[in-house]
C-alpha positions as CSV (number, residue, x, y, z in Angstrom):
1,X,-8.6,4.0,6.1
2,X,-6.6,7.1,7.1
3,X,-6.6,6.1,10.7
4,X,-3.2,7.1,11.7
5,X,-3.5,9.1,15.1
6,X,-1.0,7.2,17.4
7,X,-1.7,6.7,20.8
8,X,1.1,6.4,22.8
9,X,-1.0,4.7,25.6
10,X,-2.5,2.1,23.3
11,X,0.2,1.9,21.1
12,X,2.8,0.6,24.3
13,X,-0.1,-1.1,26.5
14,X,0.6,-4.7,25.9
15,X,3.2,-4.4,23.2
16,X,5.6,-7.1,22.6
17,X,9.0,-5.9,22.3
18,X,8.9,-5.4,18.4
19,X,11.2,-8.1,16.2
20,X,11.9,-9.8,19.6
21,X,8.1,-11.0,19.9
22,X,9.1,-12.8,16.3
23,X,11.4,-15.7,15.8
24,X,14.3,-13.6,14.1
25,X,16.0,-14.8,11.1
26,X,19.1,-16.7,11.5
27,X,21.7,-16.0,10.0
28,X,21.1,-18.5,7.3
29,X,18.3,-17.0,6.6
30,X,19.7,-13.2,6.6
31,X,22.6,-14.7,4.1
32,X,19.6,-16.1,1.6
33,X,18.0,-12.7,2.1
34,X,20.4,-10.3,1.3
35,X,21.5,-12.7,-2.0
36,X,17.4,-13.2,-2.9
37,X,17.2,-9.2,-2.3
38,X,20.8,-8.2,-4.1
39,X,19.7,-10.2,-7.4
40,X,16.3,-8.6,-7.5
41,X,15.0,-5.4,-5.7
42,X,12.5,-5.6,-3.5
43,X,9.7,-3.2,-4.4
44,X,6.8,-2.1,-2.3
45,X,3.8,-1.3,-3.8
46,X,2.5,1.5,-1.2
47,X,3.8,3.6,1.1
48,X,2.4,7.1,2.4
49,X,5.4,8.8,3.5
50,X,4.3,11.9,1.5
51,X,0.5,12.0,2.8
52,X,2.8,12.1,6.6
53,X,4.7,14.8,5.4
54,X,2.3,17.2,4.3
55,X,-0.2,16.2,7.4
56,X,2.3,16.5,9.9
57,X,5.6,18.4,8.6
58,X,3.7,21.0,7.1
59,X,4.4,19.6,3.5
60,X,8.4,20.6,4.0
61,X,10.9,17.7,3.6
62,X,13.1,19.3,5.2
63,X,11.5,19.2,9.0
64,X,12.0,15.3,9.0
65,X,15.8,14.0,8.8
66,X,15.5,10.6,6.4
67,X,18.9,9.7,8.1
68,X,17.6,9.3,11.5
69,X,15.9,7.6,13.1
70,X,11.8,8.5,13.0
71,X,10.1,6.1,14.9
72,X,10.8,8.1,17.8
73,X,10.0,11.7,16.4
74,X,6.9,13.5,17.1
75,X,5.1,12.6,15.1
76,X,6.2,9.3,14.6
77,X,6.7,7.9,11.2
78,X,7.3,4.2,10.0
79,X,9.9,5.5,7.3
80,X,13.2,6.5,7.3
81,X,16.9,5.7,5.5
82,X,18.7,3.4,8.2
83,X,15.4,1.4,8.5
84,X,14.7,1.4,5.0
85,X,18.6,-0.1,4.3
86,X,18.4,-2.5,7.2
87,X,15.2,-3.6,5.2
88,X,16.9,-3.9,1.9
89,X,13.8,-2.3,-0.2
90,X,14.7,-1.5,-3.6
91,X,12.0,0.0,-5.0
92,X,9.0,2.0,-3.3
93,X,6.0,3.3,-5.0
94,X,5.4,6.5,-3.3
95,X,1.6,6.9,-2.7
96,X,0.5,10.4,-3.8
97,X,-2.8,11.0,-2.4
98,X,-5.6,13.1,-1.4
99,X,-8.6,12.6,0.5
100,X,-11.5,11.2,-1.0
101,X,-13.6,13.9,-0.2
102,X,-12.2,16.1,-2.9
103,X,-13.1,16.0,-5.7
104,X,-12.5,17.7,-9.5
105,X,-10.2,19.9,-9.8
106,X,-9.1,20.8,-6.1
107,X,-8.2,17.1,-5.9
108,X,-5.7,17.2,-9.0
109,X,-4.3,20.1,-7.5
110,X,-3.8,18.4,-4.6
111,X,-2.2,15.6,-6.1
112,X,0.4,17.6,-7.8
113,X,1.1,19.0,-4.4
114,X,1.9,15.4,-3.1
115,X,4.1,14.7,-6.3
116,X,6.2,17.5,-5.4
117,X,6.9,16.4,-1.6
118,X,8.1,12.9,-3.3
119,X,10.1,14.8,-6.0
120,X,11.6,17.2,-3.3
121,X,12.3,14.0,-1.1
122,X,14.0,12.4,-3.9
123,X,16.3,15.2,-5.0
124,X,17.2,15.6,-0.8
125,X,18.6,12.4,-0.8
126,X,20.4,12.1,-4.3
127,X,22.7,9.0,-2.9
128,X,19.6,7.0,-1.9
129,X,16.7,7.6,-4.1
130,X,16.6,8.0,-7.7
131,X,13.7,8.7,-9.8
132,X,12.3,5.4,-11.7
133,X,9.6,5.8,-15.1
134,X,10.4,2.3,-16.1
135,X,11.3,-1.5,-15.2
136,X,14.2,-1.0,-16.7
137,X,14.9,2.3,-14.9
138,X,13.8,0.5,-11.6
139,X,16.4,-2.5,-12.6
140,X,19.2,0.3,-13.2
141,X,18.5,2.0,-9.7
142,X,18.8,-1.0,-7.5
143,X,22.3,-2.2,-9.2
144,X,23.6,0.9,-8.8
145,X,22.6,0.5,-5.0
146,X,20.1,3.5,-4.7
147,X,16.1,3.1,-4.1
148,X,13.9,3.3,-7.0
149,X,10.9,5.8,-6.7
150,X,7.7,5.8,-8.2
151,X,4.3,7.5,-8.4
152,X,1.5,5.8,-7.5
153,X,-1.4,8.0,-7.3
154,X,-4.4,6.9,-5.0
155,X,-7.5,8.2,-6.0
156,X,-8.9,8.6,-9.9
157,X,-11.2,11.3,-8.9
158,X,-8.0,13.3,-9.1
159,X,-8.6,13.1,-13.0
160,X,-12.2,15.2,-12.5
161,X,-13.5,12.3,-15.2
162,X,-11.3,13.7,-18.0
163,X,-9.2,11.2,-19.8
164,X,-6.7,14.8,-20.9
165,X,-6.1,15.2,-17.1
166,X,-5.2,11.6,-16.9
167,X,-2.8,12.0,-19.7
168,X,-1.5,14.5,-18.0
169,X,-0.6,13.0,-15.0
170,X,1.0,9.9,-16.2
171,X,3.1,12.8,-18.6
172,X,4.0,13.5,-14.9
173,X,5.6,10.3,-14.5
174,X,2.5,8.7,-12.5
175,X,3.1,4.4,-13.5
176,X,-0.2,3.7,-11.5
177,X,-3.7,5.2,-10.9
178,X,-6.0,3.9,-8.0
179,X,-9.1,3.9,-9.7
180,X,-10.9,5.5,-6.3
181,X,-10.2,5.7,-2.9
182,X,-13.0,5.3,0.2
183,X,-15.3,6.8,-1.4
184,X,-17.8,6.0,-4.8
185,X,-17.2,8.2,-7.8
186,X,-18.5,9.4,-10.7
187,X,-17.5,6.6,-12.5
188,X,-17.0,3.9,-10.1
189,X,-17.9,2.2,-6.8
190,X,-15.5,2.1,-4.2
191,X,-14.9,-1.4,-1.7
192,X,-16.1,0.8,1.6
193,X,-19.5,3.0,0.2
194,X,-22.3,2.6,-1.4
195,X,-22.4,1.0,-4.9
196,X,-24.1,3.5,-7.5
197,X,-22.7,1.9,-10.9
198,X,-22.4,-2.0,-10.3
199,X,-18.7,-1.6,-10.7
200,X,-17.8,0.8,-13.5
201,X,-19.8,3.2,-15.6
202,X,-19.2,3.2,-18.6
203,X,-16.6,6.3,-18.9
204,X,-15.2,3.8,-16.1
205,X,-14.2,1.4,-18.6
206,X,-13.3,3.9,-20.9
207,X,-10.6,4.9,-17.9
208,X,-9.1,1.5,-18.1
209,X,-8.8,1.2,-21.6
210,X,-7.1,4.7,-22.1
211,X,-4.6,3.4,-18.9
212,X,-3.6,0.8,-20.9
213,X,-3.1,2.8,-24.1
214,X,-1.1,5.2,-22.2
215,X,1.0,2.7,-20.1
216,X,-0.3,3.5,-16.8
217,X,-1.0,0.4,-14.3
218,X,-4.7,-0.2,-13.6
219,X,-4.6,-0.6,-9.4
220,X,-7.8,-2.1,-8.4
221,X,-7.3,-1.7,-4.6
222,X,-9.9,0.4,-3.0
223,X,-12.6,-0.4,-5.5
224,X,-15.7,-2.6,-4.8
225,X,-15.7,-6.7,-5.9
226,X,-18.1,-5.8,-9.0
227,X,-15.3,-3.0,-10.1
228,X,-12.3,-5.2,-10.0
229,X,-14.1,-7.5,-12.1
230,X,-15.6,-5.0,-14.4
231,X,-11.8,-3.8,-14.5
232,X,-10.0,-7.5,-14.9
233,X,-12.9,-8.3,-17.9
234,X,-12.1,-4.5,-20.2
235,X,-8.3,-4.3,-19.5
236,X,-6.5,-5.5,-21.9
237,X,-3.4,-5.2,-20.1
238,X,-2.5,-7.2,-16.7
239,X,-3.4,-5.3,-13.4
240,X,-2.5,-4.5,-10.0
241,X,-3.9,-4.6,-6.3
242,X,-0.9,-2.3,-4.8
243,X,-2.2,-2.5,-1.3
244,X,-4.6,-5.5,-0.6
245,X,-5.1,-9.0,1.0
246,X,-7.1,-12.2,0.7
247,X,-11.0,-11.8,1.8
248,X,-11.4,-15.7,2.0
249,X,-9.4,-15.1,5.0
250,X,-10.2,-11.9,6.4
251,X,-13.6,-10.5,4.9
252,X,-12.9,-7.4,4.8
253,X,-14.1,-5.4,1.9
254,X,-10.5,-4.2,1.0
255,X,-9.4,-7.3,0.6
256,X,-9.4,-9.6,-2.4
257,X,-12.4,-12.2,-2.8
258,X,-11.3,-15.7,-4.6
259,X,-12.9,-15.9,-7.9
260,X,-11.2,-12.2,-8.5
261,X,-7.7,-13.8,-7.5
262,X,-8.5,-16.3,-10.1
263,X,-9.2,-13.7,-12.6
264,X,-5.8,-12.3,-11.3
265,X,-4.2,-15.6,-12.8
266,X,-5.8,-15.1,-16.2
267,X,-5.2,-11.3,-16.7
268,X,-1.3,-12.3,-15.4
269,X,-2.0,-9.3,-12.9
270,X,0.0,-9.2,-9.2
271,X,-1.8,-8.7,-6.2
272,X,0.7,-7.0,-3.7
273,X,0.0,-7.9,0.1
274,X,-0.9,-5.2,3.0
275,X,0.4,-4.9,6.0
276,X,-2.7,-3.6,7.9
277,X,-3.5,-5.5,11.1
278,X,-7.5,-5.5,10.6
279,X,-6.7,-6.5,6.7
280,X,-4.6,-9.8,7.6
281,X,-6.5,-10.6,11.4
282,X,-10.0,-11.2,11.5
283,X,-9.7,-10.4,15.6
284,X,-8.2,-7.0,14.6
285,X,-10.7,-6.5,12.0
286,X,-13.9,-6.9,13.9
287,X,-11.9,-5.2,17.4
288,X,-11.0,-2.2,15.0
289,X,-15.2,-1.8,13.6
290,X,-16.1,-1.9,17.5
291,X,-13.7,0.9,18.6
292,X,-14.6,2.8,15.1
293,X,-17.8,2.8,16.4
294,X,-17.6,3.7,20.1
295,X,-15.6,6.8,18.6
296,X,-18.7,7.9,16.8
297,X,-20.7,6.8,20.0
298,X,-18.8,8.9,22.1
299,X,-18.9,12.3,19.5
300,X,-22.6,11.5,19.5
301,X,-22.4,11.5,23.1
302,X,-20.2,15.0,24.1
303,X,-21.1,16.8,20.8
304,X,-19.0,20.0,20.9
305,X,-16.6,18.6,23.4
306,X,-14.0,16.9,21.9
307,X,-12.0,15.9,25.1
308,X,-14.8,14.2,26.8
309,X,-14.8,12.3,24.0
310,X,-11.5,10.9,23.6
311,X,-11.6,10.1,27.6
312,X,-14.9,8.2,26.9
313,X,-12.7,6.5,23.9
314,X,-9.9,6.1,26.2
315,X,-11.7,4.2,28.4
316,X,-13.3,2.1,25.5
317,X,-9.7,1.2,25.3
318,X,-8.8,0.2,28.8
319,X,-11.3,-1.9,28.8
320,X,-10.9,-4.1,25.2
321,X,-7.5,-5.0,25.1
322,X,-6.0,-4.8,21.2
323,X,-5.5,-7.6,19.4
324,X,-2.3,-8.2,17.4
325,X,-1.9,-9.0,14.1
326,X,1.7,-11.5,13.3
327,X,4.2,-12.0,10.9
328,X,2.6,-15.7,10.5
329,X,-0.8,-14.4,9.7
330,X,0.3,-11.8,7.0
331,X,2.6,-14.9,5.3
332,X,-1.0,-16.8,5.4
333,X,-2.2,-13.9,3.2
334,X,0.9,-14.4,0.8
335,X,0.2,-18.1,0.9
336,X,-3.1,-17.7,0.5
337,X,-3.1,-15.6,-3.0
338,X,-0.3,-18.2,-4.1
339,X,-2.5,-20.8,-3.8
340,X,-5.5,-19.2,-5.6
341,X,-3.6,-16.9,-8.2
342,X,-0.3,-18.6,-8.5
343,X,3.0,-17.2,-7.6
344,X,3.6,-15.5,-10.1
345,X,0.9,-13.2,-9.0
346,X,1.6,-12.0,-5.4
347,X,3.8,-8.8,-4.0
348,X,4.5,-6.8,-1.6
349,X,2.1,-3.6,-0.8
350,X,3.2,-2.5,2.8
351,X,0.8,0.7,3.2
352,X,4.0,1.7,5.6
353,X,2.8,5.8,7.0
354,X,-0.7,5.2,5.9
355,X,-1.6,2.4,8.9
356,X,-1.7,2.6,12.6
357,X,-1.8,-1.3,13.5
358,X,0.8,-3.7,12.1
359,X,2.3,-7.1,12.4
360,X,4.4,-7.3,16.1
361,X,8.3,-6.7,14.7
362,X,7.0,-5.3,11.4
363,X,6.5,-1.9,12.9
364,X,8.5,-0.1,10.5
365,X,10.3,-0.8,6.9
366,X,12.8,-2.3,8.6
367,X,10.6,-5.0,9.0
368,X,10.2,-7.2,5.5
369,X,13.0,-9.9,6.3
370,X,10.6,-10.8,9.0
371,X,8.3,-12.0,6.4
372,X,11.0,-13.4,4.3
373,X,12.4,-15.5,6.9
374,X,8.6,-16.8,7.4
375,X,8.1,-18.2,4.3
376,X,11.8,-19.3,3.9
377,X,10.9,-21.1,7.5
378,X,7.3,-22.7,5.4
379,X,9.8,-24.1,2.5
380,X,9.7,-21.0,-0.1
381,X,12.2,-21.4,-2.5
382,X,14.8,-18.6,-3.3
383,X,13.6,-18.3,-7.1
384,X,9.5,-18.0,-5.8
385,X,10.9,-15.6,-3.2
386,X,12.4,-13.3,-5.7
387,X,9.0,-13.1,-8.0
388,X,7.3,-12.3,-4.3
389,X,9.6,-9.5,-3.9
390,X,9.6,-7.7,-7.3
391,X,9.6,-10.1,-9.9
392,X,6.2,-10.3,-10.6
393,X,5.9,-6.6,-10.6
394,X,8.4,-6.5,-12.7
395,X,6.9,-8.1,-15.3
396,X,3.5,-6.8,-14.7
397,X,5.1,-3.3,-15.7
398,X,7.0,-4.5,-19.0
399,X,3.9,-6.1,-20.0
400,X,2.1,-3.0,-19.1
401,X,5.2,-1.0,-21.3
402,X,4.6,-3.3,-24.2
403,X,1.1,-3.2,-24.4
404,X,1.6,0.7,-25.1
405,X,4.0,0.7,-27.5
406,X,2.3,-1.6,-29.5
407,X,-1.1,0.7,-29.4
């Protein structure tokens, strides 16, 4: 899910005028916001800023102003510093990923390559972001007004199944490992391939328990249903979903089935909501398969000629309109795990510059008071609003900090 070619064409055709085609928050609700969002910071579990950067901008920081405005640059980005104020984020976990396709050692290396684009981000911006290893670091950050930054690394192949390369990177300052990304590993079976271990091998579980040992969160997005149980039954330690939704609503197999949000409850884990439109909107989900498919249709079709192809896509397009995912449907996701988990056990996992189709008005991280205003609008109280927006992560992470000092 690395789907991030934007089409201006598609993109516009149709297009609601972006907050507009929501029902804005009043300014009640902006007041209870930016109170909710001053005592607590609101952390984001997933965002792919860096993956953009080193696609796009050649891995240099410095071709991208942060105090501009980048929804408008070429490429476009979801991410920048006006948007990211005007949405009051405190903290962001800054994915650091590679694709799945490598693997051992040229995938660490790769890794390292994203950590340095965050660290060289960071250290552009001195008066906004500021470096966070710990809650308390993250707690420090957002008082003193800047935006706490985090590794999260997506993708445990990076570790080339060698527990010293996993100490290693959280040495580095990684707080979370993505057990795998699209694709099955050595050692466990990712949500979109082929199972080969029934969830995790047994060096698999070995992974988790050395994660706990070594303080590093155990992020379960990405892997398959049998893995995130596996996971949930050998850590010992309470775990995350950085980037996932609720299957029972939209089956798709990124998302998080019902008797695993249960086991969520138990473990005292958090799962942390995506934005993605084919994640949170069954009519996005199965119109996103179709056109996935009539773009392999059409490459089977004008092998070796690339532009016939995207015309026959194009005109896939003209013909099946794009659905559109909304700001109510994503707070039915966050209902939805609060219902089955509790609330103690639901976040905020954006997958911001790692997505092409999201919520109309949530186009950019400018966009969470959107959802806040939703569920203040569906009678969410401020104190269950603040655990939505980094509470529960919070604690999550001291749990995960005390379960390593004490081992």
């Amino acid at each position: 899910m690395r789907l991030f070619v934007l089409l201006a064409g598609l993109m516009l055709a149709g297009m609601p005028d972006s907050a507009s085609a929501q029902q804005a928050p009043t300014a009640q609700q902006r007041a209870r916001i930016e109170h909710i969002l001053r005592a607590t910071p609101l952390i984001d579990g997933h965002n792919d800023l860096a993956e953009q950067i080193g696609e796009k901008y050649g891995g240099d920081p410095s071709r991208v102003d942060l105090n501009a405005d980048t929804a408008h640059i070429t490429p476009p980005l979801h991410t920048d510093i006006p948007r990211l104020r005007a949405g009051h984020l405190g903290a962001q976990f800054w994915s650091v990923y590679v694709p799945a396709e490598l693997q051992g050692s040229v995938s660490g290396q790769a890794v390292r390559v994203q950590m340095d684009i965050v660290r060289r981000v960071i250290a552009r911006y001195p008066n906004v972001f500021e470096f966070a290893q710990t809650a308390a670091d993250i707690e420090r950050i957002h008082r003193a007004g800047r935006i706490a930054s985090m590794f999260g690394m997506e993708g445990g192949e990076a570790i080339d199944s060698n527990l010293a390369v996993l100490r290693e990177f959280r040495a580095s300052g990684v707080l979370y490992m993505t057990l795998c990304h699209s694709k099955t590993t050595a050692w466990v079976d990712s949500a979109t391939d082929a199972p080969r271990h029934g969830g995790l091998s047994p060096f698999g579980e070995q992974v988790v328990r050395e994660m706990n040992r070594i303080g590093m969160m155990v992020d379960l997005s990405h892997v398959s249903a049998e893995a995130m149980r596996d996971a949930i039954r050998v850590s010992q330690a309470p775990v995350i979903f950085s980037h996932s939704s609720a299957f029972a609503l939209t089956p798709h197999p990124r998302n998080v089935p019902d008797d695993v949000l249960r086991m969520v409850h138990d473990n005292g884990g958090v799962v942390m909501v995506n934005f993605n439109g084919p994640f949170i909107s069954e009519d996005m989900r199965q119109w996103s398969a179709a056109r996935y498919g009539e773009e392999e249709r059409q490459k089977r079709l004008n092998p070796g000629n690339p532009s016939a192809a995207a015309a026959g896509l194009a005109a896939w397009d003209q013909s099946h309109a794009r659905p559109h995912a909304t700001v109510s449907q994503l707070a039915d996701h966050v209902e939805h795990i609060r219902d089955v988990a509790g609330v103690d056990h639901v976040g905020i996992g954006s997958d911001y510059d790692g997505v092409e189709y999201l919520p109309d008005g949530m186009e950019g991280v400018d966009g969470y008071p959107l959802l806040f205003a939703e569920l203040m609008r569906r009678g969410w109280s401020d104190a269950d609003l603040e655990k939505l927006a980094g509470g529960n992560l919070l604690r999550v992470l001291r749990a995960v900090e005390h379960y390593a000092a004490q081992h």
